[in-house]
N, C-alpha and C positions, 0 to 999 in steps of 0.2 A: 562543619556542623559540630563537630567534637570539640572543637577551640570554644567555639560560643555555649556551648552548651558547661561546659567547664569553669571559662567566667562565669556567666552565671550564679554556678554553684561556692564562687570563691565571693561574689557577691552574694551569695546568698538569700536568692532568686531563685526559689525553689523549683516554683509553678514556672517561669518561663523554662529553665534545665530541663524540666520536665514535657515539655512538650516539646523543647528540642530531641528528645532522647527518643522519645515519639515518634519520631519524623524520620530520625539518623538508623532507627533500630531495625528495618529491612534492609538495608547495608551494610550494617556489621553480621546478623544473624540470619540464617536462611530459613525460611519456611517449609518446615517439613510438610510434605505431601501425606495426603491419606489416604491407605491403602487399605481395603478389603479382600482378605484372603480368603478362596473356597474352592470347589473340588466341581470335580467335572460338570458344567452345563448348572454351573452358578451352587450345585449342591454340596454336600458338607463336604471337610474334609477325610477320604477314607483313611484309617488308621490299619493297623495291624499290632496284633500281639504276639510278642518276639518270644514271650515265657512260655510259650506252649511248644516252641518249638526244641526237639533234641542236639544236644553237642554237635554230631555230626551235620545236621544243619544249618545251625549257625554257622560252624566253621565255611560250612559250601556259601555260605551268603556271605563273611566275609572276604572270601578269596572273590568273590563278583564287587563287591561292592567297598572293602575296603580301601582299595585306590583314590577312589571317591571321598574319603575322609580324610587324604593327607597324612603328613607324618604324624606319629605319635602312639602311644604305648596305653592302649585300652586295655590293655592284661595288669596294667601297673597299677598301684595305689592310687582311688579316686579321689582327684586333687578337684574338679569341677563340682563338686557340692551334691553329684549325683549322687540317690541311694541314702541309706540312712542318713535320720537328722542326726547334728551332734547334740 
């Protein structure tokens, strides 16, 4: 399909390239799926506000849940864009 659809465009056959490219492009490209995300029994998602809680707490929720995040240095200079704009 990619051969012909290539002639084509070296001939300069727009319209047929183009409805080769049509045809070929669920074979090169995968169709993402869609997905709706939501919170218990189809309702929203619950959030939590981490600012309200003290030092000591946080640190008790990281030591549970930091494992869960994998390596990497949250105490360090915010390189993810989090937190103020520049």
């Amino acid at each position: 399909m990619l051969k012909a659809m290539r002639a084509h465009v070296d001939n300069n056959k727009l319209d047929e390239a183009a409805s080769i490219a049509k045809d070929a492009a669920p074979y090169m490209h995968a169709k993402l799926a869609s997905v709706q995300h939501s919170g218990p029994r189809g309702g929203p998602i619950p959030v939590v506000d981490l600012a309200k809680l003290s030092g000591d707490e946080l640190d008790h929720l990281e030591s549970i849940f930091g494992p869960l995040a994998g390596p990497g240095d949250d105490d360090g200079p915010d390189q993810a864009g989090e937190g103020e704009a520049s």
